[in-house]
C-alpha positions in Angstrom: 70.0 15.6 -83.7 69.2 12.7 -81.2 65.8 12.6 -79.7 65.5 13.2 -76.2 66.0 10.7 -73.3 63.5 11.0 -71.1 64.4 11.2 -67.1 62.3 8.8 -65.1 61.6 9.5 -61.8 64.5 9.3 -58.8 65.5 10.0 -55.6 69.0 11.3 -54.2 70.1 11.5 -50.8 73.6 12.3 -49.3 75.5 12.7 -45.9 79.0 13.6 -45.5 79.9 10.7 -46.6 78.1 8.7 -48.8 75.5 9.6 -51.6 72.5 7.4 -52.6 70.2 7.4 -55.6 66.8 5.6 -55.7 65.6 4.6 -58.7 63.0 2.2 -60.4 63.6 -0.9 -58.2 67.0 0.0 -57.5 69.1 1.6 -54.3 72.9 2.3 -54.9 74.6 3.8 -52.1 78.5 5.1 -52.9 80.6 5.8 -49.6 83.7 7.6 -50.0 85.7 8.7 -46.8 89.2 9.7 -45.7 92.0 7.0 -45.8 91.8 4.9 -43.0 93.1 5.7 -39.9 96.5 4.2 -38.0 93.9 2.0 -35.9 91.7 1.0 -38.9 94.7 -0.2 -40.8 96.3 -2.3 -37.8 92.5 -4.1 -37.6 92.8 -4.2 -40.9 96.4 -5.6 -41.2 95.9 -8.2 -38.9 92.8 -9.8 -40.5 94.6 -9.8 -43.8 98.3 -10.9 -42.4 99.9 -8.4 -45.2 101.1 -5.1 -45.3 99.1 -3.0 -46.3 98.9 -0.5 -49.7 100.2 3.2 -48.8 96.6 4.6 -49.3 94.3 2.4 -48.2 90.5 3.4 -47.9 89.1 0.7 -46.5 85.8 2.0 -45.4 84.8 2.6 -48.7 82.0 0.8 -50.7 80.0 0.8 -53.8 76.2 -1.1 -52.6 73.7 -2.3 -54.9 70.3 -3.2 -54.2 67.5 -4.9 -56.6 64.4 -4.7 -54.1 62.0 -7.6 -56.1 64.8 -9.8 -56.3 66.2 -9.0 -53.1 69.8 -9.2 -55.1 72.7 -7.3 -53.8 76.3 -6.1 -55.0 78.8 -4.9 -53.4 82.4 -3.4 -54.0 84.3 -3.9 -50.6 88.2 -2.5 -50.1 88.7 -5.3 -47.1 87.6 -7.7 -49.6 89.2 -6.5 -52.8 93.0 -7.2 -50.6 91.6 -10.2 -49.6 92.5 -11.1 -53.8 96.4 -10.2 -53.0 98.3 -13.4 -52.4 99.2 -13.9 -48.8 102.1 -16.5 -49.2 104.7 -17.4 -51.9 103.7 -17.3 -55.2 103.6 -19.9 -57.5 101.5 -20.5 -60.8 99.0 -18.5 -62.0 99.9 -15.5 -59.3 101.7 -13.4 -62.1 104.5 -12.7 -59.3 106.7 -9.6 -60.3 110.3 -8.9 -60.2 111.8 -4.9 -60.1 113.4 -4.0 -62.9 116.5 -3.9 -61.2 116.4 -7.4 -59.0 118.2 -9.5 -61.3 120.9 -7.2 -61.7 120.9 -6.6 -58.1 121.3 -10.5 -57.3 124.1 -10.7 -59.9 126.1 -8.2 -58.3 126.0 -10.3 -54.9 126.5 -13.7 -55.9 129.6 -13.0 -58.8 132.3 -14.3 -57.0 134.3 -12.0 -58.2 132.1 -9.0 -56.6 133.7 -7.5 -53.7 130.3 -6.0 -52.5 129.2 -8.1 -48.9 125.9 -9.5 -49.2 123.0 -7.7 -47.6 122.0 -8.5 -44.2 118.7 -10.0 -44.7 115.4 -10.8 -42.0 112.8 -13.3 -42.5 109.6 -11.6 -43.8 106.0 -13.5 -44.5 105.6 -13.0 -48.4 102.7 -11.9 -50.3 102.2 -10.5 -53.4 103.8 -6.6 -53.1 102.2 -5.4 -56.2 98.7 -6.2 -54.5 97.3 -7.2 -57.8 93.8 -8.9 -57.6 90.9 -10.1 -59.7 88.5 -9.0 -57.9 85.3 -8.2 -59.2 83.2 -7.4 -56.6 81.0 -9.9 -54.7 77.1 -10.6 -54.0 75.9 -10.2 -50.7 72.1 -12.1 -51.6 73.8 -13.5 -55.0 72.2 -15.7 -57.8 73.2 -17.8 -61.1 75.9 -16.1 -63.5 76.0 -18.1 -66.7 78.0 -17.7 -70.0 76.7 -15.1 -72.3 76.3 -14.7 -75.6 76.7 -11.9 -78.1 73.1 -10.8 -77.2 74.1 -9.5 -74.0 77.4 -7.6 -74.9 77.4 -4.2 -73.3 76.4 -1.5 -75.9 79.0 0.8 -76.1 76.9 3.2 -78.4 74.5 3.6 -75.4 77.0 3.8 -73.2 78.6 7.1 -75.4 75.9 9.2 -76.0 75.0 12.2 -74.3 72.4 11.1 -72.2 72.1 13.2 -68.2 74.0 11.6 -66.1 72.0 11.3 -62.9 74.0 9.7 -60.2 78.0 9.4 -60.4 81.0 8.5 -58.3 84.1 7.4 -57.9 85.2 5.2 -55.0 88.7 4.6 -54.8 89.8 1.2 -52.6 93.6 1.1 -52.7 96.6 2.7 -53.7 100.4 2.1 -53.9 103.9 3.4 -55.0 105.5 0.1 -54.3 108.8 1.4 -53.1 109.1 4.0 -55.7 109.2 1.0 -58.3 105.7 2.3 -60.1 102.1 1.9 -58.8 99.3 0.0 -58.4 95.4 1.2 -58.1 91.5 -0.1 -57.6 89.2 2.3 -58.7 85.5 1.9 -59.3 83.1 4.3 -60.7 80.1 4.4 -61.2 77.3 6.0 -63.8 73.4 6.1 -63.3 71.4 7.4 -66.7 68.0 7.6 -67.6 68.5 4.2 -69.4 71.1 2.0 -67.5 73.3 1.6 -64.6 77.5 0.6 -65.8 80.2 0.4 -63.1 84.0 0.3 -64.0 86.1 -1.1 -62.0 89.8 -1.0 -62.6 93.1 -2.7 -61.0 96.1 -0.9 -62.8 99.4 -1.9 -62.3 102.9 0.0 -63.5 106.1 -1.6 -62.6 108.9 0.4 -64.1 111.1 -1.4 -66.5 109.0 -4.3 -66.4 105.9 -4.6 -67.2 102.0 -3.1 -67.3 99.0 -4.8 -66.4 95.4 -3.9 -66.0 92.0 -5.4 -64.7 88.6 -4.9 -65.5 85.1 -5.3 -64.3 82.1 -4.1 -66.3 78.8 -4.4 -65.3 75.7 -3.0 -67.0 72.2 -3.4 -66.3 69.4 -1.8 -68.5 66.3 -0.4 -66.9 64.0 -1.9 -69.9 65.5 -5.4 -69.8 62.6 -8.0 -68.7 63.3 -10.1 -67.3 65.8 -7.9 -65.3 69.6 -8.8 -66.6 72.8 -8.0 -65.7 75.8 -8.3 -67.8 79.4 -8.8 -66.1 82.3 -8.6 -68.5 85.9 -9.0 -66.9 89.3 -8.6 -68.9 92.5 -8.8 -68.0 95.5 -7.1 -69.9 99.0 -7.0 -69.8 102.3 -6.4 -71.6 105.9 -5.3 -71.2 106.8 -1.8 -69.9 108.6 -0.9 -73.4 106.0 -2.3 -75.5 103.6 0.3 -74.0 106.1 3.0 -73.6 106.0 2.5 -77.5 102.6 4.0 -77.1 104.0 7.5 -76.1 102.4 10.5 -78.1 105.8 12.4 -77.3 109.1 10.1 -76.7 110.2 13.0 -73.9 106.9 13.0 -72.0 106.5 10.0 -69.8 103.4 11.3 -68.1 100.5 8.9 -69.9 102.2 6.3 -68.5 100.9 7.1 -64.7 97.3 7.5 -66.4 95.1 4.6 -65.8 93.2 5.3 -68.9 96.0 5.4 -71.3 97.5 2.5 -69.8 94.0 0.7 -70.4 93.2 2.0 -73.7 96.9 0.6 -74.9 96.4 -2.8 -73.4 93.2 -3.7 -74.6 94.0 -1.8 -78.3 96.4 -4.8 -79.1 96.0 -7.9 -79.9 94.1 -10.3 -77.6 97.4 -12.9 -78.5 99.7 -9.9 -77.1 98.2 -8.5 -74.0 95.7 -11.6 -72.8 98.0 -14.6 -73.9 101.6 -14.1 -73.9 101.0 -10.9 -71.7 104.4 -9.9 -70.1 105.2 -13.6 -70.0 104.0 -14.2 -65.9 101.9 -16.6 -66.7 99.1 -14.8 -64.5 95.6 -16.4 -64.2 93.7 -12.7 -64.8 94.8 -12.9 -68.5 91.5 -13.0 -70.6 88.1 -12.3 -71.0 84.9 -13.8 -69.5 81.6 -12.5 -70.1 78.5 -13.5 -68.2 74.9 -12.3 -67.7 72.8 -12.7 -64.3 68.8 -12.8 -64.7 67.1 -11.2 -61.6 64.4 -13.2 -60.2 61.6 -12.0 -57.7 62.4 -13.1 -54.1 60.5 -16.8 -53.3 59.3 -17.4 -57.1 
């Protein structure tokens, strides 16, 4: 049987909205409200200049606070769209077509179709899948370097049964892009007797065409000294068939609108399928980076 972990001393809070734990040198405050309102997305919408996603929950926020080293983390909706490419895409941007567009195009410039072409407007492009790489940003920041296999987050920690003292999950965005699948930014968040680890994930489904899936780690452990934190980003993705292939029943499509199955296939295959070819867009997000932060006291 496992020993024991013991439960150091804390403080939780809450208000209708938000909910705040207090421990060692630490303050994390999770707010999760209602999706924004008509007038919240038209401020919103004009700072940004794109549309924006269906569910949008843009007062939302995941806040860190390390009080020696004055450090601060945050996880920001307004800031995670600011990632979405406002403008044509072009290398790197991993731009998307429907399953159906090529077909669709085909059909209207064959000479021999008989269909008329569409009436078309000018529209200001962005990126309509609103994928983004955000990871979330410092507010009082400090040096991120490369790390080494020293600092990789310890899953076996991370797995054990250990109380769970604070959790929360703060969703930013969400969208059914036209009934042509979905994309999501979710970030959770776990407090235990040991650590603090935050997931946040960018999941995208576009039916018929491909998968693709973002994630942040970050983990900090109460006993490290100096105070670390390790940051580990990934970036997955692969063809919509290739992870159909995945199904545990051919007739039951439902895994595939689960972020965690689509995660758990994409990063089960090998780094040259999901994080080099990918599903062949080329997009920048591809990959792994892992670095570690060391916390110093304020003016030392």
């Amino acid at each position: 049987m496992a020993a024991a972990v013991a439960v150091p001393e804390h403080k939780l809070s809450e208000s209708p909205n938000s909910r705040t734990i207090e421990i060692f040198d630490w303050t994390i405050t999770a707010s999760t409200n209602p999706i924004s309102s008509a007038t919240e997305c038209d401020a919103l919408q004009a700072l940004l200049g794109i549309p924006l996603p269906e569910m949008t929950f843009g007062r939302n926020t995941l806040e860190l606070r390390h009080a020696p080293s004055g450090w601060e983390y945050v996880f920001r909706t307004e800031d995670a769209l600011k990632g979405v490419r406002n403008g044509v895409m072009g290398d790197g941007d991993g731009g998307v077509k429907v399953g159906y567009a090529d077909a669709w195009l085909k059909s209207r410039t064959d000479p021999n179709s008989q269909l008329p072409l569409p009436t078309t407007a000018p529209t200001k492009p962005y990126d309509w899948t609103y994928t983004t790489t955000y990871a979330g940003h410092e507010l009082i920041g400090t040096e991120w370097t490369p790390a080494g296999e020293e600092h990789a987050i310890p899953i076996a920690e991370l797995t054990r049964p250990d109380p769970i003292l604070f959790y929360a999950e703060i969703p930013l965005y969400e969208d059914e892009l036209h009934d042509n699948g979905s994309s999501q930014l979710l970030v959770r968040i776990r407090v235990m007797p040991t650590c603090i680890f935050i997931l946040s994930r960018f999941t995208l489904r576009v039916d018929n065409v491909l998968f693709r899936a973002r994630d942040t780690r970050i983990y900090h452990s109460f006993a490290s000294s100096p105070p670390t934190v390790i940051r580990e980003t990934s970036g997955w993705e692969a063809p919509y068939d290739r992870v159909k292939g995945n199904l545990p029943r051919r007739d039951d499509l439902t895994p595939l609108t689960d972020p965690n199955f689509i995660g758990k296939v994409l990063s089960g295959m090998p780094r040259e399928t999901s994080q080099v070819r990918g599903a062949g867009t080329q997009w920048r997000g591809l990959g792994t980076t892992l670095e570690v932060a060391t916390l110093k006291k304020a003016n030392s």
